[in-house]
C-alpha positions as MATLAB code, in Angstrom:
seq = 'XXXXXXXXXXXXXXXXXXXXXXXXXXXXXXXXXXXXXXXXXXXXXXXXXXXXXXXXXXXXXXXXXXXXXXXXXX';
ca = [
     -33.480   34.592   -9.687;
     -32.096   37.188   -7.425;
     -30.284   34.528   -5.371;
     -29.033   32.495   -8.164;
     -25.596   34.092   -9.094;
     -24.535   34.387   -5.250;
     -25.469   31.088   -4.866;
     -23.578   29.477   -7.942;
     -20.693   32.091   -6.806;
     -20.428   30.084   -3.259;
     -20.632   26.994   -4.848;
     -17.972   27.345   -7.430;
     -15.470   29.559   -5.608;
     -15.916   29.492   -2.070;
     -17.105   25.910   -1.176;
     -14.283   24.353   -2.822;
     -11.786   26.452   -0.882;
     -13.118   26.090    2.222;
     -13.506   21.941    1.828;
     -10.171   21.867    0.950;
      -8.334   24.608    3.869;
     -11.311   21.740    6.058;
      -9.197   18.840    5.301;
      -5.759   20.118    5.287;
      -6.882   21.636    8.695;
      -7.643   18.344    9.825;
      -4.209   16.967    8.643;
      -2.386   18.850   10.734;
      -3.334   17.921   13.177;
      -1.373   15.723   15.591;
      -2.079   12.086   14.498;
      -0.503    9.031   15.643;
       1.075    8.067   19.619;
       2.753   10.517   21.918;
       6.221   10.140   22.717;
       5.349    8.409   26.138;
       2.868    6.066   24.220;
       5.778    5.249   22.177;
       8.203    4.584   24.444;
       6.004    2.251   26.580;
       5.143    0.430   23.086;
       9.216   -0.596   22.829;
       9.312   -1.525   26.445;
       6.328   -3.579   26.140;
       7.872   -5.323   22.869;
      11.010   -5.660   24.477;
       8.797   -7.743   27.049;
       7.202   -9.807   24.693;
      10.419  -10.651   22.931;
      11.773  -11.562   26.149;
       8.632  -13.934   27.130;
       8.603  -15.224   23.622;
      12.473  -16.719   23.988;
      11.597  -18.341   27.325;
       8.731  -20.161   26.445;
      10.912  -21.250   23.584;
      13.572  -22.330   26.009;
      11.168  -24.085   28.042;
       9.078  -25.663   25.029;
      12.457  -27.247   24.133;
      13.258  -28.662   27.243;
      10.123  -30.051   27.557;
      10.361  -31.666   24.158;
      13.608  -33.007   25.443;
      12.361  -34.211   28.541;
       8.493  -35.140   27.436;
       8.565  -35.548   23.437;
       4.943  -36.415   23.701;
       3.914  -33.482   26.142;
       2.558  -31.188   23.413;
      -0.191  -33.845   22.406;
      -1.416  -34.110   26.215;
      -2.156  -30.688   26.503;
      -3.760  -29.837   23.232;
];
């Protein structure tokens, strides 16, 4: 009985608050890539992209040059 109304008090007032100042704490915080992370991200896609185009390149002279070659290597 004598801890009953402090108890209900936390629960009511003071555990709400302090779940909610938790979370908005916690979304602060910095989330995501650094700046470096990011730029080595683009200059890694810009690599791909640059792969990607010569193996189409090559694909198509290949199919020019072997129009079966795709079926040999599968």
């Amino acid at each position: 009985m004598l801890w009953e109304a402090p108890i209900i008090l936390f629960m009511v007032i003071v555990a709400p608050i302090w779940i909610i100042m938790h979370y908005r704490s916690l979304g602060n915080k910095q989330t995501g890539i650094s700046e470096a992370e990011h730029q080595r991200l683009l200059e890694l896609t810009k690599i791909a992209d640059t792969m990607m185009e010569r193996i189409e390149t090559l694909e198509s002279i290949l199919d020019k040059e072997t129009p079966n070659w795709r079926e040999k290597h599968e």
